[in-house]
VEXLUMKOL-990216 format. One record per residue (C-alpha): residue number from 1; x, y, z. Coordinates in nm, 2 decimals, always signed. Example, Ala and Ser with C-alpha at 12.3 -4.5 7.8 and 13.67 -1.06 7.14 Angstrom:
BEGIN
kedren resi:1&c1:+1.23&c2:-0.45&c3:+0.78
kedren resi:2&c1:+1.37&c2:-0.11&c3:+0.71
end
This chain:
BEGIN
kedren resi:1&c1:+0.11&c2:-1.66&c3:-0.28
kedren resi:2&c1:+0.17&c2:-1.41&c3:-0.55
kedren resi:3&c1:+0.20&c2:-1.08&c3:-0.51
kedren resi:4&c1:+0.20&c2:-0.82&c3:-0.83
kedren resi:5&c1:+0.31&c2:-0.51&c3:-0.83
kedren resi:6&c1:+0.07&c2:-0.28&c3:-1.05
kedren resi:7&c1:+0.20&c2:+0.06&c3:-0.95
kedren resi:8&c1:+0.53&c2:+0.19&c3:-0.75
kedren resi:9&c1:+0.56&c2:+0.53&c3:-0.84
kedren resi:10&c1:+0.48&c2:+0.85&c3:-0.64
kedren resi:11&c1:+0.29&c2:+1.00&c3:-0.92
kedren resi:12&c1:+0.12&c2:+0.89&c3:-1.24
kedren resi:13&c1:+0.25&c2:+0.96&c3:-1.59
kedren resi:14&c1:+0.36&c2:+0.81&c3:-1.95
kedren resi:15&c1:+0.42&c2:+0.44&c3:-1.79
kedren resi:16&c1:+0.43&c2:+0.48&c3:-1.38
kedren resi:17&c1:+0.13&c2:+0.42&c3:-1.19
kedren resi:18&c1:+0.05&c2:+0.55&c3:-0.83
kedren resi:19&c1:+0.04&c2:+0.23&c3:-0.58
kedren resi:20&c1:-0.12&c2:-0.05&c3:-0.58
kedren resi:21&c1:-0.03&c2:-0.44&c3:-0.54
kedren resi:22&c1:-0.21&c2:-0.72&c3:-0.58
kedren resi:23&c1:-0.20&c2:-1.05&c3:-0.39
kedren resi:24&c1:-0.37&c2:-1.37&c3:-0.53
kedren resi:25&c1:-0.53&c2:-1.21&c3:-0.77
kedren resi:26&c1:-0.83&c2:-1.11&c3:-0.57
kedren resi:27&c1:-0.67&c2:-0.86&c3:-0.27
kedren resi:28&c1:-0.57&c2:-0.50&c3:-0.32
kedren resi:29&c1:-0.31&c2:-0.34&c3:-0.11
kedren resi:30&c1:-0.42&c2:+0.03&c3:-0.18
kedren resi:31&c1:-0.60&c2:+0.10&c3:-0.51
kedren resi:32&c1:-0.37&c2:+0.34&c3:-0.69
kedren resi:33&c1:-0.34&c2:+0.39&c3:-1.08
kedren resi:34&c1:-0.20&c2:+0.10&c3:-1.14
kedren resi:35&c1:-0.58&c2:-0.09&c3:-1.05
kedren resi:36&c1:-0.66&c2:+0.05&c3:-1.41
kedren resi:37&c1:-0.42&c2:-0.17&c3:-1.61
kedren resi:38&c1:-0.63&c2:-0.49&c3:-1.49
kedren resi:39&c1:-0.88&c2:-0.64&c3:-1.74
kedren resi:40&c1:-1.26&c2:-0.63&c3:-1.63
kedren resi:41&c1:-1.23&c2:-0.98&c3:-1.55
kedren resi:42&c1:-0.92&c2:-0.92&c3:-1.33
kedren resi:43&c1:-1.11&c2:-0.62&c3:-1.15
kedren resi:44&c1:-1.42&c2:-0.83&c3:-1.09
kedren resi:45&c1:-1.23&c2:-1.12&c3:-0.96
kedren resi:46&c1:-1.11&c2:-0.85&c3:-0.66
kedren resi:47&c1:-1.26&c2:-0.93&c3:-0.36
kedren resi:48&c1:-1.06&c2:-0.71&c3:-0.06
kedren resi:49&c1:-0.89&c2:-0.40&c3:-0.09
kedren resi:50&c1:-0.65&c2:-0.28&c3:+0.21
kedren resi:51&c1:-0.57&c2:+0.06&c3:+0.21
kedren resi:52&c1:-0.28&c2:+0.27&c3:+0.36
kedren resi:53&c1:-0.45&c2:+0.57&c3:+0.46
kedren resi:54&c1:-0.68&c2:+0.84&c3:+0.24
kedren resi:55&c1:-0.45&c2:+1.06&c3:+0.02
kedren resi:56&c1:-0.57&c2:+1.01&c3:-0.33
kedren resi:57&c1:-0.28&c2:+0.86&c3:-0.50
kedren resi:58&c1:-0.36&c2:+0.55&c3:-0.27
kedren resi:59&c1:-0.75&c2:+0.54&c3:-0.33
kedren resi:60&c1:-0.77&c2:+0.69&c3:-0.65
kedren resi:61&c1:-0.95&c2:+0.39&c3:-0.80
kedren resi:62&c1:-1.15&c2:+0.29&c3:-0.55
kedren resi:63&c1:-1.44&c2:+0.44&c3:-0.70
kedren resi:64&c1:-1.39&c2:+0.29&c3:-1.04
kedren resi:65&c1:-1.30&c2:-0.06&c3:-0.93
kedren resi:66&c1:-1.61&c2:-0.04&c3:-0.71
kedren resi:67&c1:-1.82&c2:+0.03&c3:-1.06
kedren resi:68&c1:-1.66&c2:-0.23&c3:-1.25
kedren resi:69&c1:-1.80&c2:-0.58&c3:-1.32
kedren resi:70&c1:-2.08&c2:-0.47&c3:-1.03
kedren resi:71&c1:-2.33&c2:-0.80&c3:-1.20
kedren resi:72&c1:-2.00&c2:-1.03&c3:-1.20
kedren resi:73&c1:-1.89&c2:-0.97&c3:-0.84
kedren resi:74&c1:-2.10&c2:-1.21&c3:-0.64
kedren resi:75&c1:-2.15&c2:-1.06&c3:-0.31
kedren resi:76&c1:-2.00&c2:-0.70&c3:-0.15
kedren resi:77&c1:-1.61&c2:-0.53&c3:-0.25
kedren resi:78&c1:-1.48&c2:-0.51&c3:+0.14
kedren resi:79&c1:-1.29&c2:-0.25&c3:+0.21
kedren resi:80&c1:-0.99&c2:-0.25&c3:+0.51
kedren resi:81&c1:-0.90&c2:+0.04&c3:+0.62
kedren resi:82&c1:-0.85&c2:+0.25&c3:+1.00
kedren resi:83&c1:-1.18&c2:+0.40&c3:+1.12
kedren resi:84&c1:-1.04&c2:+0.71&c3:+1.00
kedren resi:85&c1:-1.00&c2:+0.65&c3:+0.65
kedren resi:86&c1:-1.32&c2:+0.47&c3:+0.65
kedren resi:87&c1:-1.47&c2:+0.76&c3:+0.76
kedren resi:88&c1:-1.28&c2:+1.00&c3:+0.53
kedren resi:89&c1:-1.38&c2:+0.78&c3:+0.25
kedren resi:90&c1:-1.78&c2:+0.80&c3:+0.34
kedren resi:91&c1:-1.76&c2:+1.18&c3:+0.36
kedren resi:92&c1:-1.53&c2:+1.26&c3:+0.09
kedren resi:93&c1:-1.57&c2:+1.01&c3:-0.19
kedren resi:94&c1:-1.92&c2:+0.76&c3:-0.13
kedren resi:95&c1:-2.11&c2:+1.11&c3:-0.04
kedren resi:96&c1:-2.34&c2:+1.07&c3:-0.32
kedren resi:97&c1:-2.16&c2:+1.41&c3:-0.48
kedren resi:98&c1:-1.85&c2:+1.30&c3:-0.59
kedren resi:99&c1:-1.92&c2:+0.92&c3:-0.62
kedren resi:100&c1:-2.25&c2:+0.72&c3:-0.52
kedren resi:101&c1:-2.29&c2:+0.57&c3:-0.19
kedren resi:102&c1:-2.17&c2:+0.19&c3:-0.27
kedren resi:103&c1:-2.18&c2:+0.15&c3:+0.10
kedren resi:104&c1:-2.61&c2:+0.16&c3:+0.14
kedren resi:105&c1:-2.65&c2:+0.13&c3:-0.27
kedren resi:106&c1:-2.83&c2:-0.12&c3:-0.44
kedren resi:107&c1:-2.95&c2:-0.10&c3:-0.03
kedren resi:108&c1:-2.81&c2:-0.13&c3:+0.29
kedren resi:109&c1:-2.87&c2:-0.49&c3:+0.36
kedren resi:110&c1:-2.68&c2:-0.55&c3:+0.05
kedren resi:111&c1:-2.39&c2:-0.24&c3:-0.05
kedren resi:112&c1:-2.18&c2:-0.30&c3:-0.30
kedren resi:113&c1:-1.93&c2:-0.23&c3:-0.07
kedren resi:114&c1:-1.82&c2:-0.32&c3:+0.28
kedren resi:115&c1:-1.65&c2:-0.15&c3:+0.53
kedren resi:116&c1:-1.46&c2:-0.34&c3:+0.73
kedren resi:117&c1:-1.22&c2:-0.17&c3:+0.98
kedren resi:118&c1:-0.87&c2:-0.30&c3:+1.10
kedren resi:119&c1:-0.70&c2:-0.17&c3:+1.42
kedren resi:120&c1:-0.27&c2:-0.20&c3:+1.45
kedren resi:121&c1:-0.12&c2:-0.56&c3:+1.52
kedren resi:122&c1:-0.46&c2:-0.77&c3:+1.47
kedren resi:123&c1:-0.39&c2:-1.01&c3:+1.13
kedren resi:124&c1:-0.70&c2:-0.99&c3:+0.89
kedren resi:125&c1:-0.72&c2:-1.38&c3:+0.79
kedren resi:126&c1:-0.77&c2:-1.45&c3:+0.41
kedren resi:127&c1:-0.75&c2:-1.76&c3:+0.23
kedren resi:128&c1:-0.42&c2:-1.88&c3:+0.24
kedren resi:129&c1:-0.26&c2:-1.59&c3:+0.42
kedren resi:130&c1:-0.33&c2:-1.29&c3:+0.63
kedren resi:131&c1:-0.30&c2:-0.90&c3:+0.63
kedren resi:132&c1:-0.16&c2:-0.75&c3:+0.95
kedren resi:133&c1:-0.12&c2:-0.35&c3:+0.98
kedren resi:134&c1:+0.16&c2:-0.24&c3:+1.07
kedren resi:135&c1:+0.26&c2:+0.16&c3:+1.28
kedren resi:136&c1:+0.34&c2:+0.43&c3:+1.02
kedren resi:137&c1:+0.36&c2:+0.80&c3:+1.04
kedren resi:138&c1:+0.22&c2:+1.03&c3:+0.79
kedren resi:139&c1:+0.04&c2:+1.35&c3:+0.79
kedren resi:140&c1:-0.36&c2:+1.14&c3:+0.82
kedren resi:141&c1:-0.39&c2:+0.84&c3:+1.01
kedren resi:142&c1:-0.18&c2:+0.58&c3:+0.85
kedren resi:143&c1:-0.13&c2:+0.19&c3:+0.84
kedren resi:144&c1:+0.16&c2:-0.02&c3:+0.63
kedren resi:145&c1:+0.08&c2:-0.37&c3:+0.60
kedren resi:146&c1:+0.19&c2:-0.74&c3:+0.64
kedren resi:147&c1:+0.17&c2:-1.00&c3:+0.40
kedren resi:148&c1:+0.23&c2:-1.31&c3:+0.51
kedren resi:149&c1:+0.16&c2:-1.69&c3:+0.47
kedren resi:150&c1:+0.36&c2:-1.99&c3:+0.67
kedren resi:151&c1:+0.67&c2:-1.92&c3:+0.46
kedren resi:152&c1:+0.72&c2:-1.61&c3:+0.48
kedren resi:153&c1:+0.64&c2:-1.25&c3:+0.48
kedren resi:154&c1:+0.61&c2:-0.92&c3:+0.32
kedren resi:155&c1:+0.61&c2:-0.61&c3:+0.48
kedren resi:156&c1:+0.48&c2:-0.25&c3:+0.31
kedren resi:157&c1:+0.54&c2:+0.06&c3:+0.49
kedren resi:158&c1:+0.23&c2:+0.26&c3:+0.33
kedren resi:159&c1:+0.33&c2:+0.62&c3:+0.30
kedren resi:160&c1:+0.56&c2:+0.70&c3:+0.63
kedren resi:161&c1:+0.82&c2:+0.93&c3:+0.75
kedren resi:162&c1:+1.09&c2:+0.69&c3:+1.04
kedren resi:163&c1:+0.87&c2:+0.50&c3:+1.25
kedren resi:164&c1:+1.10&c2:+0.31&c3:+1.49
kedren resi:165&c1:+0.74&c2:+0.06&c3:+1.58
kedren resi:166&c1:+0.72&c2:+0.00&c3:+1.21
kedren resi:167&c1:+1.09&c2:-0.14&c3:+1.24
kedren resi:168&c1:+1.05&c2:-0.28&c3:+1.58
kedren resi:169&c1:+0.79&c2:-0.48&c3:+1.47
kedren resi:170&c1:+0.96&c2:-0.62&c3:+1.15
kedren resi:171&c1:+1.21&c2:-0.74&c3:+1.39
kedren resi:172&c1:+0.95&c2:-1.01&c3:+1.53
kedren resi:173&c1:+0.81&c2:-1.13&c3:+1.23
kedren resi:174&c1:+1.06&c2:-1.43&c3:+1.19
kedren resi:175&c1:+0.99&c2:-1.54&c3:+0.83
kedren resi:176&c1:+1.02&c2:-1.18&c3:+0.75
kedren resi:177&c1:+1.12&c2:-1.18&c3:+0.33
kedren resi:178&c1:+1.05&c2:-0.90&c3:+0.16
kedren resi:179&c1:+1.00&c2:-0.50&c3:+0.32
kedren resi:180&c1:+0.90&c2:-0.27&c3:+0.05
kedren resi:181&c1:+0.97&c2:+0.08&c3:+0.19
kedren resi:182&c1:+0.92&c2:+0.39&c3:+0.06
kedren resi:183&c1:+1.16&c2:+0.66&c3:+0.02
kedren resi:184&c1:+0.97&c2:+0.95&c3:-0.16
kedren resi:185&c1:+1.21&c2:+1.22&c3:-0.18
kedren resi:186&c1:+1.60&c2:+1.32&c3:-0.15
kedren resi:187&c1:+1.78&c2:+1.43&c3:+0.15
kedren resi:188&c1:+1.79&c2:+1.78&c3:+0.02
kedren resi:189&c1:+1.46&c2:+1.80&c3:+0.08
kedren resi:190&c1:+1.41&c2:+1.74&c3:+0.41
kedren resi:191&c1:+1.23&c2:+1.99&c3:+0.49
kedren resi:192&c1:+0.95&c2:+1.93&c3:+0.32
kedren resi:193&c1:+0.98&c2:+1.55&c3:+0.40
kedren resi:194&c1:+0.96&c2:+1.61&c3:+0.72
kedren resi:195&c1:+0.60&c2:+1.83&c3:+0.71
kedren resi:196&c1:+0.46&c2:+1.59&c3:+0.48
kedren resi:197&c1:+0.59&c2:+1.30&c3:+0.64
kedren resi:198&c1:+0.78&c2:+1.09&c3:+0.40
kedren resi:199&c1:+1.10&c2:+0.92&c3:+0.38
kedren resi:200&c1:+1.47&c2:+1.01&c3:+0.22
kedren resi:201&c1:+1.72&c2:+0.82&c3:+0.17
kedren resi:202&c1:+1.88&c2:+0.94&c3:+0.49
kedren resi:203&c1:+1.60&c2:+0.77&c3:+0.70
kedren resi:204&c1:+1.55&c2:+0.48&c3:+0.48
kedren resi:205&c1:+1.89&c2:+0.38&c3:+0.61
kedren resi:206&c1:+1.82&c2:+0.45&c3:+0.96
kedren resi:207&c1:+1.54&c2:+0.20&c3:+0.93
kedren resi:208&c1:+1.74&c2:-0.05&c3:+0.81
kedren resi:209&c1:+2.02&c2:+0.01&c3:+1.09
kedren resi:210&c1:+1.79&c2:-0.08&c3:+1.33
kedren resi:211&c1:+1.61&c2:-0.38&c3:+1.11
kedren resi:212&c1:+1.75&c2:-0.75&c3:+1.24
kedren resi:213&c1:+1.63&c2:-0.96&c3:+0.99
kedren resi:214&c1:+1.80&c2:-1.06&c3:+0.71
kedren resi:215&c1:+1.50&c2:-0.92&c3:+0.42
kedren resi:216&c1:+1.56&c2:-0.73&c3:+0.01
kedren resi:217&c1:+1.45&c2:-0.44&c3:+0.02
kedren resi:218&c1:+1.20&c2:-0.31&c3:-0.21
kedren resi:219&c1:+1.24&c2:+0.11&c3:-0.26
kedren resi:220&c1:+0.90&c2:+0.25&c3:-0.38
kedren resi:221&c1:+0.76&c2:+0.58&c3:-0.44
kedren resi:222&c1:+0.98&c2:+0.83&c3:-0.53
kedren resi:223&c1:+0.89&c2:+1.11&c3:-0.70
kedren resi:224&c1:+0.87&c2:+1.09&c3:-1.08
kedren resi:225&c1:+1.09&c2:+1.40&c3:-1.16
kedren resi:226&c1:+1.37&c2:+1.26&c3:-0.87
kedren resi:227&c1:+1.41&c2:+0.90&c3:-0.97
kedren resi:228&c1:+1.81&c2:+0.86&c3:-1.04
kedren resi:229&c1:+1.87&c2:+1.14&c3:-0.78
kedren resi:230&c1:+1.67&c2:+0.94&c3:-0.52
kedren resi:231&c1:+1.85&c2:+0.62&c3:-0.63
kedren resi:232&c1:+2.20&c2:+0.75&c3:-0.60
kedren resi:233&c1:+2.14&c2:+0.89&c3:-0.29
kedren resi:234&c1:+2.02&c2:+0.52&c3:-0.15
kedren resi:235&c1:+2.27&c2:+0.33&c3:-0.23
kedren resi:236&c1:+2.52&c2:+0.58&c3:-0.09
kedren resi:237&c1:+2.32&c2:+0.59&c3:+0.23
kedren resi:238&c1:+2.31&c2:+0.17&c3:+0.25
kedren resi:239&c1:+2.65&c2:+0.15&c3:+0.16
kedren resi:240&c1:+2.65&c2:-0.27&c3:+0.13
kedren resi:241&c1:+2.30&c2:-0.33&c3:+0.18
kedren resi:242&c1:+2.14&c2:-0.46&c3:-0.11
kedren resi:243&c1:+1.83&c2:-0.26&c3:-0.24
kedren resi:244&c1:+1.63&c2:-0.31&c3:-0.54
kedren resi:245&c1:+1.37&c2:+0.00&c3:-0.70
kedren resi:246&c1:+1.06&c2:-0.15&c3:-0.78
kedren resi:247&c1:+0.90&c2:-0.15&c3:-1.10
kedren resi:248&c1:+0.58&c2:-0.17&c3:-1.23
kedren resi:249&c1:+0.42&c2:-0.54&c3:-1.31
kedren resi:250&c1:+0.68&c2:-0.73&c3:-1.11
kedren resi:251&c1:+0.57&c2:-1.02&c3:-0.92
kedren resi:252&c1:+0.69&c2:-1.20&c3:-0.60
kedren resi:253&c1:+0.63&c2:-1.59&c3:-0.45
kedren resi:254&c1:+0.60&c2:-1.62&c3:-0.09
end
């Protein structure tokens, strides 16, 4: 299993990309900027999409990917999602205003999309691996997500502020490789980390006190004007622990 990073970075300019990874070459875990970078063929050959929560950055191209390549894709785009952002996405963005209605277009009986809603701890089963959500807390109804096959696992936090289930439930996944975390914005602003419900480095290393598994960390989403501030302040607050910063188009083997 191959899993490609296509966007990292809490915003989008010059070369960063909002997020967006891409497993197998046909599963989305959230549909950021990064999904435009793919070739049509690469977007056509998607065939499941897993999203975090609603906030744009993380849907963005939904909409788009949906569009593209709609004769090549044999069959419906499904979309995973909590009831909530599947619901937030019907009224918001396949409203027939802002975007068509892919979920009842060409017709009902056949959409070119497919909701398909997923519900905390219960593993979505793909070919060759699986997709469990995983508790986050944000400021909408949130989900990270586990990657995993039989040799191992990777775990994304989606967009959350400390969640001790989020860790406590890392610490049962036993092939447990890779947890890509992210950690948007410094300690000095805490403040407003803590209303919008994101992580500093000062939390990202109170989740990884209380982690027992033996995983690299993966640091994503910081905010593109706080990059070396946020990175400094991270490896203070680990001390030892390894970290790496994520960059865009890296890949990892499970």
């Amino acid at each position: 299993m191959k899993i490609r990073i296509l966007g990292c970075s809490g915003g989008a300019c010059n070369d960063l990309r909002t997020t967006a990874l891409l497993v197998d070459g046909d599963t989305l875990v959230d549909c950021g900027t990064g999904v435009g970078d793919l070739t049509l063929e690469e977007m056509a050959a998607v065939r499941h999409v897993f999203l975090t929560h609603s906030h744009l950055d993380h849907v963005l191209f939904l909409p788009l990917l949906s569009d593209a390549a709609l004769a090549s894709r044999n069959g419906p785009l499904t979309v995973h999602a909590l009831q909530d952002t599947l619901s937030a996405l019907s009224a918001h963005v396949f409203n027939g205003v802002l975007w068509p209605d892919y979920t009842r277009l060409p017709s009902p009986d056949q959409p070119y999309i497919r909701f398909a809603p997923v519900s905390l701890g219960q593993p979505v089963p793909l070919e060759g691996f699986r997709i469990t959500p995983l508790p986050a807390l944000h400021t909408v109804p949130a989900v990270g997500y586990l990657i995993s096959n039989e040799c191992a696992g990777f775990a994304f936090s989606g967009d959350t502020t400390y969640c001790e289930a989020f860790w406590d439930t890392l610490n049962g996944v036993e092939n447990l490789r890779y947890v890509m975390v992210e950690t948007t914005m410094r300690d000095a602003d805490h403040a407003v980390a803590e209303r919008s419900r994101h992580t500093t480095p000062r939390l990202l290393a109170q989740g990884m006190a209380r982690l027992q598994r033996p995983a690299r960390l993966l640091v994503t989403h910081i905010e593109p004007d706080k990059v070396e501030q946020v990175r400094a302040e991270v490896r203070a607050a680990l001390g030892n622990t390894p970290v790496h910063f994520l960059t865009r188009g890296e890949v990892f083997e499970l």
